[in-house]
NUGU-61272 format. One line per 10 residues: number of its first residue (from 1); for each residue x, y, z of C-alpha. Coordinates in steps of 0.1 Angstrom, whole numbers, plus 2048, in hexadecimal, padded with zeros to 3 digits. Layout:
N
NUM) X,Y,Z  ...;
This chain:
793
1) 793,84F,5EF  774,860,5FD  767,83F,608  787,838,61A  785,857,62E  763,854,637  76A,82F,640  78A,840,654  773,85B,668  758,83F,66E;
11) 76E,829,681  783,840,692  760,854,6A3  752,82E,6A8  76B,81F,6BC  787,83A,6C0  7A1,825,6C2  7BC,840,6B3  7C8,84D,6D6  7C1,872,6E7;
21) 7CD,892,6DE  7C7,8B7,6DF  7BD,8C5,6C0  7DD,8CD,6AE  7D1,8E7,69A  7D1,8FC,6B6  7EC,8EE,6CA  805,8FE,6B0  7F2,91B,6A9  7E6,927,6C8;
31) 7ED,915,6E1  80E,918,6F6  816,8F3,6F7  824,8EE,6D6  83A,8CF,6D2  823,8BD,6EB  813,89B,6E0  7EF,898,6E9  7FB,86E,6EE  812,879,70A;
41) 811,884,730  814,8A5,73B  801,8A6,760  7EB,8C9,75D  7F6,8D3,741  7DA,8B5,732  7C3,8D0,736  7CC,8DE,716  7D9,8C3,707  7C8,8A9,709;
51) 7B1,8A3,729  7AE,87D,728  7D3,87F,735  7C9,88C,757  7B4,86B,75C  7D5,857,754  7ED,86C,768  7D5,868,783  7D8,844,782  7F8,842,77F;
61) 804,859,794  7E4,863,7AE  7D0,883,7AE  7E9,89C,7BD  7E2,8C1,7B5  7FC,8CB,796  7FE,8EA,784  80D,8FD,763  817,920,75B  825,929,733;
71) 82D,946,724  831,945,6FD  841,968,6F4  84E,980,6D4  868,99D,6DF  84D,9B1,6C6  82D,9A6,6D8  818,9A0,6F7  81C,97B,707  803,95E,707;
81) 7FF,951,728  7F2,92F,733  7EA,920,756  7DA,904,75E  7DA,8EF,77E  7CB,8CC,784  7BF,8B5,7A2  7B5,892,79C  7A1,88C,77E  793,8B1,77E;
91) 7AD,8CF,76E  7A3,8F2,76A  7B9,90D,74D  7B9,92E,740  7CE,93C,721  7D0,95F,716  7D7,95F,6F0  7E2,983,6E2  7DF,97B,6BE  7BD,970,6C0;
101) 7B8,986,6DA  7A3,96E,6EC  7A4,95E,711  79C,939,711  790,929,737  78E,900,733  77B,8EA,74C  788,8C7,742  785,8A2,74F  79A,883,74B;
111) 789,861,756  795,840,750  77F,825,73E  799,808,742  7BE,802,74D  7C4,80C,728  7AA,824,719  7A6,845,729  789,860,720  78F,887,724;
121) 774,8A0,71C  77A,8CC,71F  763,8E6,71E  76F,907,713  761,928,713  776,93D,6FA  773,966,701  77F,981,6E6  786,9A0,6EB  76F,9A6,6D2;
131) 750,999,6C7  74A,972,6C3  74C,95E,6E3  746,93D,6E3  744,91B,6F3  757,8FC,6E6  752,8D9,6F4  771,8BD,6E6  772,895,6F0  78B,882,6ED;
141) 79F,85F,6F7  7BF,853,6FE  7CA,82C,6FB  7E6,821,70C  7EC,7FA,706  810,7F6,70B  82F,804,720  83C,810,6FE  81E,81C,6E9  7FF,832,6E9;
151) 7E3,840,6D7  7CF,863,6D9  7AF,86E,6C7  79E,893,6D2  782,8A4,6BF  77F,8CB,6C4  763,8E2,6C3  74A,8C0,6BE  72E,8DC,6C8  734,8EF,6A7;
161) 730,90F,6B7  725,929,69F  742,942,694  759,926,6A1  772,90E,68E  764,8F0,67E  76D,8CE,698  791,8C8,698  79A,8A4,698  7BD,897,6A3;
171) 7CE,878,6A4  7ED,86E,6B8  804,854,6C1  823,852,6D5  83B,836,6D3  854,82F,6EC  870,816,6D9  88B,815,6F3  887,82C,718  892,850,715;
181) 887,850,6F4  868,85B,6E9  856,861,6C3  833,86F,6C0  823,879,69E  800,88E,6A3  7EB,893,686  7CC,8AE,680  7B1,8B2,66A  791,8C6,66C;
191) 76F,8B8,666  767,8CD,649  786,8C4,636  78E,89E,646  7AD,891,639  7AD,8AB,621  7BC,8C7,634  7D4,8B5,64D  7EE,8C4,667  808,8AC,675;
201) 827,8B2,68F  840,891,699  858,899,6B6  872,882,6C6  878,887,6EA  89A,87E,6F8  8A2,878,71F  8C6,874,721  8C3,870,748  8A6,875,760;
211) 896,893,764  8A2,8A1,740  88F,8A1,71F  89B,8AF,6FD  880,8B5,6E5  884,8B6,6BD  865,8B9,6A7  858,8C6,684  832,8D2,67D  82B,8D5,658;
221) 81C,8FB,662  839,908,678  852,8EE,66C  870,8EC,688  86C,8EC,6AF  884,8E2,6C8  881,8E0,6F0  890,8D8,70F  87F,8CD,733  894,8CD,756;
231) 880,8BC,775  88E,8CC,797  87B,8BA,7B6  854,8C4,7B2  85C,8DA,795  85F,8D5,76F  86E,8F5,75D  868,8F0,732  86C,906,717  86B,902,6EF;
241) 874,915,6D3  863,916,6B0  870,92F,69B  858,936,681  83A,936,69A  828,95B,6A2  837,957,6C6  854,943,6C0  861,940,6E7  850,92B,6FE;
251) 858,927,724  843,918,742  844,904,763  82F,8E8,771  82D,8E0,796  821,8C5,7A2  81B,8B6,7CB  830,899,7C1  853,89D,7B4  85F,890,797;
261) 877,878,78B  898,88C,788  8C0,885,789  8BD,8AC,78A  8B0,8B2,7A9  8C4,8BE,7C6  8D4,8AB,7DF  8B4,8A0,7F5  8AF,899,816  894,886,820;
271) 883,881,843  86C,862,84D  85D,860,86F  84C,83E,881  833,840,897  815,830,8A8  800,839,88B  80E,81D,876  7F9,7FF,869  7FE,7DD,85D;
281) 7E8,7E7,846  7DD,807,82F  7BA,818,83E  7A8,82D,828  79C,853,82F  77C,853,83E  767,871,845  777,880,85F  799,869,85E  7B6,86B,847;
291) 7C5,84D,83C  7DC,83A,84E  7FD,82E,83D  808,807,83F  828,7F4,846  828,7F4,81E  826,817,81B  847,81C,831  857,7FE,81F  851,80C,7FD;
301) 85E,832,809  883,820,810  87F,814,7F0  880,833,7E1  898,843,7F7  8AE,823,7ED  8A4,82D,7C8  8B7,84D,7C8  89D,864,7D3  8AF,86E,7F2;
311) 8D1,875,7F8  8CE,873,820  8B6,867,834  8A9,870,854  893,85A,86B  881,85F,88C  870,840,89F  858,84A,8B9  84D,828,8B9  848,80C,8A7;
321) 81D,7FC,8AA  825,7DE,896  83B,7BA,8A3  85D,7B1,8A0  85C,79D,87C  850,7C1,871  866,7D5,880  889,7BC,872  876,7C4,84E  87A,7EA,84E;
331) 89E,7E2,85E  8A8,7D0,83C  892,7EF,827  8A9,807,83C  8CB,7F0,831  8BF,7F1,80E  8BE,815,813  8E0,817,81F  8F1,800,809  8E3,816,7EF;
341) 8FB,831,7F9  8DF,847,80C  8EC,858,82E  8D7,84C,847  8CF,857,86F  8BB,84A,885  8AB,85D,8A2  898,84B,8C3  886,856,8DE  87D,83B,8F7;
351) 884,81F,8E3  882,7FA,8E7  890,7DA,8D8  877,7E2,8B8  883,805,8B1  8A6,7FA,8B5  8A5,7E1,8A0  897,7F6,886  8B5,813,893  8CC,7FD,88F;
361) 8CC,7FA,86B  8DC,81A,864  8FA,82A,85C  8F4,83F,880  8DE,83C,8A2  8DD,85B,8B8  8CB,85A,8D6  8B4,87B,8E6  8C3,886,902  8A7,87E,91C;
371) 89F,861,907  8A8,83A,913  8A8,815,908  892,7F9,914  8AF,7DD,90B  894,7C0,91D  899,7A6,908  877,790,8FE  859,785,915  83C,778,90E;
381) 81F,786,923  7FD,76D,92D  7DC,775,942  7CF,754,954  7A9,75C,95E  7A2,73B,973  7A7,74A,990  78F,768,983  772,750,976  773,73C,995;
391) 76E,75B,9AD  750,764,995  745,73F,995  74C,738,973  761,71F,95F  76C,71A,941  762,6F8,92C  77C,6F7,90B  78E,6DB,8FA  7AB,6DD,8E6;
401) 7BC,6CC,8C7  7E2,6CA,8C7  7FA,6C5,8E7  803,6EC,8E4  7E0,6FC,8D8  7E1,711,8FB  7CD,729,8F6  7B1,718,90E  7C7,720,92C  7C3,73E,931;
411) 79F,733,93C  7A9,711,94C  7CB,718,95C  7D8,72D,973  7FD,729,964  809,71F,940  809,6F6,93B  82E,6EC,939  82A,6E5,914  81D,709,912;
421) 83D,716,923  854,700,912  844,70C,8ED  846,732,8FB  86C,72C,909  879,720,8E9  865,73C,8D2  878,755,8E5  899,744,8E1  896,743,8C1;
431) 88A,765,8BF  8A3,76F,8D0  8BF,75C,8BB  8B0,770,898  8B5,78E,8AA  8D4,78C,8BB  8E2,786,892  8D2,7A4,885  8DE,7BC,89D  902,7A7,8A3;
441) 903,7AF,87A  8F6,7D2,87D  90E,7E2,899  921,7C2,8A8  90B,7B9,8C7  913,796,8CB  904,783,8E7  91C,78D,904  913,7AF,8FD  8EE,7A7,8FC;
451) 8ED,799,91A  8FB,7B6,92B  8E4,7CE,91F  8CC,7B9,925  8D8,7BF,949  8D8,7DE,94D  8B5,7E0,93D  8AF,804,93B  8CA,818,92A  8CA,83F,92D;
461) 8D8,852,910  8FC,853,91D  8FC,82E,923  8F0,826,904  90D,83D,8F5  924,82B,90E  91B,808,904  91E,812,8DE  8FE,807,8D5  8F4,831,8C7;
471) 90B,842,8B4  904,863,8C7  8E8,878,8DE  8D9,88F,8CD  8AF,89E,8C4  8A2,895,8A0  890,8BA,8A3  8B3,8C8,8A7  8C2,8B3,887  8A4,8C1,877;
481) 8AE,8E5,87B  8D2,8E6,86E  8C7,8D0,856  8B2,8E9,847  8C6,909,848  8D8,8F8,82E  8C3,8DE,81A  89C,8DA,816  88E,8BD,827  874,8A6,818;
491) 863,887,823  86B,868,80D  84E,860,7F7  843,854,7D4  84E,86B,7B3  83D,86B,794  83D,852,77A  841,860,757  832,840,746  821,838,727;
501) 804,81F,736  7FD,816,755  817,7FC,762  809,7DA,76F  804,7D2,797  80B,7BD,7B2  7F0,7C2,7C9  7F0,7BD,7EA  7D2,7B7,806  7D8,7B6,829;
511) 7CE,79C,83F  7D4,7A9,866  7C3,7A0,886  7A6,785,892  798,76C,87C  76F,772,881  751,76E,86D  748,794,872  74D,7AF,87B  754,7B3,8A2;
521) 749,7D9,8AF  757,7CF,8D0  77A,7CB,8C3  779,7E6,8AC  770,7FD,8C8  78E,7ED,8D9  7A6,7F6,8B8  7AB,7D3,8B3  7AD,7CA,88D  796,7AD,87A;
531) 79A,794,85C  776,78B,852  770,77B,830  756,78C,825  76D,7AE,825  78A,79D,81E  779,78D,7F9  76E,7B0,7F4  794,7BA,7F2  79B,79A,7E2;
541) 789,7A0,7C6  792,7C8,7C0  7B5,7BA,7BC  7AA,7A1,7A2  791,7B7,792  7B0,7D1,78A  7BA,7C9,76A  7DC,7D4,773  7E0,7BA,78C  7F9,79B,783;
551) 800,78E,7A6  7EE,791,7C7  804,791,7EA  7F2,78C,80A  7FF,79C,827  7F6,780,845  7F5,790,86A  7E0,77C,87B  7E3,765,89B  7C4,754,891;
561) 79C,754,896  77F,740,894  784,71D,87A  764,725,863  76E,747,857  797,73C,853  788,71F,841  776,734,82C  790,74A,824  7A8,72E,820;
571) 791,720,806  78A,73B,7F0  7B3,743,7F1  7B7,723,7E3  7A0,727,7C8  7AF,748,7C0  7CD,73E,7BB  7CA,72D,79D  7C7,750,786  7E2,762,78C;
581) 805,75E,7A8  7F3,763,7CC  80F,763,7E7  80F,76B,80C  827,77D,824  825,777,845  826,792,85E  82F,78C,886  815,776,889  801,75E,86D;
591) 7F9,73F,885  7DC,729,889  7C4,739,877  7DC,74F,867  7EC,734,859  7D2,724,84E  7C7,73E,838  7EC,741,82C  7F4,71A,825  7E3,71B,7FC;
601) 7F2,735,7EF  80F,730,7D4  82B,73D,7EA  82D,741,80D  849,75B,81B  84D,75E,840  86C,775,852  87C,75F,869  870,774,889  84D,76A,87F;
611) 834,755,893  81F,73D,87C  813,71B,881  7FC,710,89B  7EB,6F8,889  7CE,6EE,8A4  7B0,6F4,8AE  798,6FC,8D0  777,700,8D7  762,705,8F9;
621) 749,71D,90D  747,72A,92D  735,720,948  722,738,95F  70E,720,973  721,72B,992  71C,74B,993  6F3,749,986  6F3,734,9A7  701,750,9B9;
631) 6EC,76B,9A9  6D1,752,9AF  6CA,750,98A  6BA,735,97C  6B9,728,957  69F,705,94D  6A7,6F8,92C  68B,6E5,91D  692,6CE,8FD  68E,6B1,8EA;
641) 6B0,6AA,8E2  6CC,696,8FC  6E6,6B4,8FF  6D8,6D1,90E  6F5,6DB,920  709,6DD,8FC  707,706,8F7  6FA,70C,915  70F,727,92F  6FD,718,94F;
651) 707,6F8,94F  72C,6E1,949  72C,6C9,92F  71F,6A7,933  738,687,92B  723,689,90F  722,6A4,902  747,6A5,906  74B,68F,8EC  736,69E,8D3;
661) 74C,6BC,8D4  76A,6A6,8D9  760,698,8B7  75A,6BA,8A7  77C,6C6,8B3  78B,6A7,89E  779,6B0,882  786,6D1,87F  7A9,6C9,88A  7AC,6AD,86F;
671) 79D,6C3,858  7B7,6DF,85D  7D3,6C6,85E  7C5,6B7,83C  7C7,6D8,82C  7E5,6E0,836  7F8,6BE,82C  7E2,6C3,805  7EE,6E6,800  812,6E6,809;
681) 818,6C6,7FC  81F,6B1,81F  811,68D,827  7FA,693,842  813,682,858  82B,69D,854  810,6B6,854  802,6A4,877  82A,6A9,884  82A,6CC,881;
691) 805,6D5,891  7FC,6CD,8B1  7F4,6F5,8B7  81E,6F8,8BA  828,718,8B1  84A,71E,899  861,73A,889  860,73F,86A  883,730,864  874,714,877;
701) 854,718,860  86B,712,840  87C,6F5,84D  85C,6E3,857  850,6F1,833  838,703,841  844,720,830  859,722,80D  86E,742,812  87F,755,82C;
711) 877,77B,826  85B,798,82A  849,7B1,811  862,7B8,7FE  86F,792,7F3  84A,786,7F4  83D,7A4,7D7  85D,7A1,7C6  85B,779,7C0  832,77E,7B8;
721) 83E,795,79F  85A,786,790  842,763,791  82C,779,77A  841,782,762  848,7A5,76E  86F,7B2,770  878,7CC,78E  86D,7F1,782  852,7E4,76E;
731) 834,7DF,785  823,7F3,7A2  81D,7EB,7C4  7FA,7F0,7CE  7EA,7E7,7EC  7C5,7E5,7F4  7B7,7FC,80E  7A1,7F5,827  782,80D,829  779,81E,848;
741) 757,81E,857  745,83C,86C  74C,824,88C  76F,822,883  773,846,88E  773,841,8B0  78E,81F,8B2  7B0,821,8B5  7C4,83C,8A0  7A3,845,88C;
751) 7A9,86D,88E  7CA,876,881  7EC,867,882  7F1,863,8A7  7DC,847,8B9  7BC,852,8C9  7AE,83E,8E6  791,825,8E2  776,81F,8F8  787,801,906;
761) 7AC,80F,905  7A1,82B,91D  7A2,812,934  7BE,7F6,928  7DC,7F4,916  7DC,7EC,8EF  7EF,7CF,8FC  7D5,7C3,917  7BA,7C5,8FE  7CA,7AC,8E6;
771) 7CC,794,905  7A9,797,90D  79F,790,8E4  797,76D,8E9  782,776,907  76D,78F,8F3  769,77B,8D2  764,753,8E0  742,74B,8D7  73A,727,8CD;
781) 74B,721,8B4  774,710,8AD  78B,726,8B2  7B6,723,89F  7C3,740,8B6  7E6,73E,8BE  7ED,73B,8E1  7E0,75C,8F3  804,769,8FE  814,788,8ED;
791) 833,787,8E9  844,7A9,8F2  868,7B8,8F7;
C-alpha cells in the first residue's frame, strides 16, 4: 500500500495529468466558494479556485475584465467577504475570513500550455489579526481533452511556509454525460498525511434551461450543500446553502463585460451601426489604432441576434465601404435574423443601391427626413490615359493574352475595345438581373418599378415614402431615445461560452486587394489593400499551427496582380490542401489573379453578384522616349546582348523583341490555363473556352464550373465545417487578423473607426485611387488584373 501511494504521488507531480483544482481543504472550510469544482469554469472567481481556469476562460471566451463579490454569513456572526476581479490571464482577490480572523490578498495567473492543458499559478499573502503572517505559493493544472470531460490538479502552500499548513493536494474531474448536466468529484489530501487523510465533495449541476443551474453536492466534512445560479445579461447572481458549515449561507455576484448565455435575460434590444470603418478583412490594434472589425465580424453579430440574443434589432447604415456581393451577404444575415422572429428596422441616411439592398432585408426601412436615395442603377467607370501619355510624349508598349484581357487599354486606347464594352454591358445586365430578384423578393420591386426609380434617380425622403420603397421617415437618434426610456439598448455581440474545452475552429484568412510580391508603401499610403505571399503564408500557417483548427476558409477579394506572386500563392494552396478541408469564398471580386489563387482549393463558393474569372494575362512597359527628347534627355545603352530595348523606358520594342515577350506572355497564359483545367477537373479545351481574360458572375462561374457553389461566408464555413466532421454549434469561427505596422497609422481609417485621409486621398477619391492601381504597381513583370473598370451604382 505505501508503495502504491508513493507510486500515486510520483506520477501525478511528474506529469500532472489529474486536472486543476483549488485546494479543497480550504475551499469547504474557509473559503466562500463551497460546492465549486476546481475542474469547472467560473470566470474571476478562478482566482480562488483554481487559477489555471482564467487561462482557459480567456481562450475561450477573450480577456474581458470580470469580477466576483460573496458574502458567506451566520445570523450569530460577522460575514466573510470575497472579491475578486480578472482581466485576461492576470486576476487579482481578497477574502476576509472572521473565524480565522485573517485577510487573504491572491495575485494569480492562468496560461495555456496547449489547446488542452492549462497551468495556473497564485501567490498569497495571508494576514492575521494576530501574529503569524505568512506567504503561500500553489501550482496547479487543468486538462481539458474533450467537450464532455476534464481534469484538475492544484498543490497549496508548495513553499511550506513556517507556521503554515502542510501542501494541500487536490484532484478533480468533471464529467459532462449529456448537456445541462454536469458531475464533478474533487478529492484532497495533505502532504503529510497523502492518501491517508483525504477530503472529497461530488456535486451534480443541473441546467434545465439557459441561464439556470441547480446545484446538489455532499462533502464528507460538511456533508449536504445545495445551490442555485441565475445569469441576467452581464450578471450572474449564485448562492448556496450548507447547513452544517460555520457560515452556512452563501450569496455573491459575478459581472462580467460580456453577457452571458441566458433564457433569463430581459427582453433585449440590440443596435448595430455600418459605417465606413468596415473591412473585408479584421485589422489588428496597433499602437495608436484600435482594431478594425471585418465583414465576418458583422456577419457573425446577425448570427447571434438570429440566435436569440436579441429580441429587436435596430440598424443604422451610414454607408456601406465594401461591393455589392458583400452587401447581398449581410441582406441574407439580416433575413436570417428576421426569419428568426427578431423585430428588425432599418435606418439610412443618404443611401445608395448597396445600403438598400442591405435595408431592404428587413421587417421595416425608414428614411431621415433630410436624407435621400441614389436609385442609379449600375455603371462601370474607366480612365483612358492615351491621350495623357501622348501630350507628355509617352506610350505605352503592352501585349495581352485573351480576346477580353483589357486591362492594357487604358494605356493604349482612348475608348473601351468593343469586346471590352460588350463584356462590361452584359456584367451589368446580369448584375442587374441578381438584383432586381433580391429586392423584387424583399419588398416587390419588379422591373417596371425599377426602371422608374431608376428615372427619377434621386429620391427625397417623401418620394421614397411615396414610391413605397421605405416604410416611414423618421431619425435613428430619435428611435434611439424612446427606445431607451423604456428598454436598455445594447449592441449585438458575442456571449460567453460556458464550455468544458475549448471547441474546434474554422479559421478563416483574408485574401483582399492587389496581387504583388511586396509590400507596396505607395499604395498603402493610398489605403489600398495587398495580398503578398510572404504575409499571406504567415497567416496560413497560424491557422494550421492552431491545434483547434479542422478547416481553413479563404476569403478571396482580389481583382488580381502580378502572375509570380498568384502563382506562388496558388501553389502553396494546393499543397495545403491536402491536410485538412481548405475552401474559398469569393467576395465582389476574385478574378485573374484572384482566381487563380482560388482555383485548388477543395471547394469554391462564389455569390452570384461576384466578379471572378479573367483567366489571361498582359505584360508591357512604358515608353518615355518622347518626352526624354523633349526634355532633351538622352539615355546610351551599351551591351553585349541583341535586345537592348527589352526593359528599357526610352525606347519601343523592336519586332524582335516583341516576340520574345510575345513568347513569354504564352508561357504564362498556357501556364495559368493549365492550372486551371488540372485543379478543377476541366480538359484544357474547356478550360481554354472559359479564359480569354472574359470576365463572369458567379452563377455564370458555376455553370462554366468555375465555381462549385452559389453562396458567401456563411454557406462556405458551414460546408468546411460540416466537410470536417463538425455539426452546427460545435465549432468556432475564427478569423486571422492582419497586424498593423507603425506606417499603417497614417492610411486609410488607421485612427479610429471613421476613415482618416491618406496622403494620396487628400487629393483623390478612394475610388480614383483604385483606378490609378495598375498605374502605380506595373513594373516589368505579367500582370492577371481584371480589367481596370470599377463597377459602381
Amino acid at each position: 500500500m505505501k508503495n502504491l501511494r508513493t507510486w500515486v504521488m510520483q506520477l501525478t507531480f511528474a506529469i500532472g495529468t489529474v486536472s486543476l483544482a483549488p485546494a479543497l481543504g480550504e475551499a469547504l472550510n474557509g473559503n466562500l466558494d463551497f460546492g465549486s469544482s476546481s475542474s469547472l469554469n467560473y470566470e474571476a472567481r478562478n482566482v480562488f479556485i483554481h487559477p489555471a481556469g482564467l487561462g482557459f476562460d480567456t481562450s475561450l471566451n477573450g480577456s474581458d475584465l470580470s469580477t466576483s463579490f460573496a458574502v458567506a454569513s451566520n445570523p450569530n456572526q460577522a460575514s466573510d467577504l470575497a472579491f475578486a476581479t480578472a482581466f485576461g490571464y492576470f486576476g487579482f482577490g481578497i477574502e476576509r475570513l472572521t473565524p480565522q480572523a485573517v485577510s487573504r490578498y491572491s495575485l494569480a495567473l492562468g496560461l495555456p500550455l496547449s489547446s488542452t492543458l492549462f497551468i495556473g499559478t497564485r501567490l498569497r499573502l495571508n494576514r492575521f489579526d494576530v501574529a503569524g503572517n505568512y506567504e503561500s505559493w500553489g501550482l496547479g493544472f487543468q486538462y481539458r481533452p474533450a467537450p464532455w470531460l476534464t481534469f484538475a490538479f492544484f498543490g497549496d502552500d508548495l513553499n511550506q511556509p513556517s507556521g503554515a499548513p502542510p501542501p494541500q493536494t487536490t484532484f478533480s474531474a468533471s464529467v459532462r454525460p449529456i448537456q445541462r448536466v454536469d458531475l464533478s468529484l474533487d478529492v484532497s489530501t495533505p502532504a503529510n498525511q497523502f492518501l491517508r487523510t483525504v477530503s472529497a465533495q461530488g456535486v451534480i449541476a443541473l441546467s434545465p434551461f439557459e441561464g439556470f443551474r441547480l446545484r446538489f453536492g455532499y462533502h464528507t466534512q460538511h456533508q449536504w450543500l445545495a445551490g442555485v445560479q441565475f445569469h441576467f445579461g452581464n450578471t450572474s447572481v449564485f448562492s448556496s446553502v450548507q447547513p452544517t458549515s460555520a457560515r452556512p449561507i452563501m450569496v455573491g455576484f459575478q459581472s462580467s463585460v460580456t453577457p452571458y448565455r441566458s433564457s433569463l435575460s430581459m427582453p433585449r434590444v440590440s443596435k448595430i451601426t455600418i459605417d465606413s470603418s468596415l473591412s473585408e478583412n479584421k485589422v489588428g490594434a496597433s499602437l495608436l489604432s484600435p482594431s478594425k472589425a471585418s465583414l465576418l465580424d458583422l456577419l457573425q453579430d446577425l448570427e447571434e441576434a438570429a440566435s436569440g440574443a436579441s429580441t429587436a434589432l435596430l440598424i443604422k447604415i451610414e454607408s456601406f465601404p465594401l461591393g455589392l456581393a458583400s452587401a447581398a451577404e449581410v441582406h441574407s444575415a439580416i433575413q436570417r435574423v428576421r426569419n428568426a422572429g427578431v423585430d428588425t428596422e432599418v435606418y439610412l441616411g443618404s443611401a445608395g443601391l448597396k445600403e438598400y439592398l442591405i435595408a431592404a432585408a428587413a421587417d421595416r426601412v425608414f428614411l431621415e427626413p433630410e436624407g435621400e436615395i441614389r436609385w442609379l442603377g449600375l455603371r462601370a467607370e474607366k480612365y483612358f490615359f492615351k491621350g495623357l501619355l501622348d501630350k507628355i510624349g509617352a506610350e505605352g508598349e503592352f501585349l495581352a493574352a485573351g480576346k477580353y484581357k483589357s486591362a492594357p487599354e487604358m494605356f493604349l486606347r482612348k475608348e473601351s475595345s468593343a469586346a471590352s464594352r460588350e463584356a462590361a454591358v452584359d456584367e451589368m445586365k446580369l448584375l442587374e438581373s441578381e438584383l432586381l430578384s433580391i429586392l423584387k423578393s424583399a419588398r416587390k420591386i419588379d422591373l417596371e418599378k425599377w426602371n422608374r426609380l431608376q428615372s427619377l434617380g434621386v429620391l427625397g425622403s417623401d418620394e421614397a415614402l411615396k414610391e413605397g420603397i421605405v416604410d416611414g421617415i423618421g431619425s435613428f437618434a430619435s428611435r434611439l431615445a424612446s427606445k431607451e426610456k423604456s428598454e436598455k439598448l445594447f449592441p449585438v455581440g458575442r456571449r460567453r461560452y460556458d464550455r468544458l474545452a475549448l471547441p474546434p475552429r474554422i479559421s478563416v484568412v483574408v485574401a483582399k486587394g492587389n496581387i504583388l510580391p511586396g509590400k507596396s508603401r505607395l499604395l498603402s499610403l493610398g489605403g489600398a489593400s495587398q495580398v503578398s505571399p510572404g504575409p499571406l503564408e504567415a497567416q496560413l500557417e497560424e491557422a494550421e499551427q492552431d491545434e483547434r483548427t479542422k478547416g481553413i476558409v479563404l476569403r478571396v477579394s482580389s481583382p488580381g496582380g502580378e502572375v509570380l506572386a498568384s502563382q506562388q500563392i496558388a501553389v502553396r494552396i494546393a499543397d495545403r490542401k491536402k491536410g485538412m478541408p481548405f475552401y474559398v469564398s469569393m467576395g465582389d471580386v476574385a478574378a485573374s489573379g484572384g482566381y487563380y489563387i482560388s482555383a485548388p482549393a477543395h471547394r469554391v463558393f462564389a455569390h452570384p453578384l461576384t466578379l471572378t474569372g479573367s483567366i489571361g494575362v498582359f505584360l508591357g512597359k512604358f515608353n518615355f522616349g518622347g518626352l526624354y527628347r523633349w526634355l532633351d534627355l538622352h539615355k546610351e545603352i551599351i551591351t553585349s546582348g541583341p535586345y537592348p530595348g527589352l526593359y528599357s523606358e526610352d525606347r519601343p520594342w523592336s519586332p524582335a523583341e516583341k516576340a520574345v515577350m510575345g513568347r513569354r506572355l504564352g508561357k504564362y497564359y498556357g501556364s495559368f490555363v493549365s492550372f486551371v483545367a488540372k485543379h478543377r477537373g476541366l480538359t484544357l479545351a474547356a478550360a481554354e473556352e472559359v479564359a480569354g481574360g472574359r470576365v463572369w458572375t458567379g452563377r455564370q462561374g458555376l455553370e462554366k464550373k468555375l465555381v462549385d457553389e452559389l453562396g458567401g461566408y456563411y454557406e462556405a464555413v458551414r460546408s468546411a465545417a460540416k466537410a470536417a466532421g463538425l455539426n452546427e454549434g460545435e465549432f468556432d469561427v475564427n478569423e486571422i487578423e492582419t497586424s498593423q505596422g507603425i506606417f499603417d497609422l497614417f492610411t486609410e481609417g488607421s485612427l479610429g473607426s471613421a476613415p482618416t485621409p491618406s496622403a494620396l486621398s487628400l487629393f483623390f477619391s478612394r475610388s480614383d485611387i483604385e483606378h490609378f492601381r495598375l498605374l502605380t504597381t506595373l513594373r516589368d513583370s505579367p500582370f492577371l488584373y481584371l480589367a481596370p473598370y470599377r463597377m459602381l451604382e
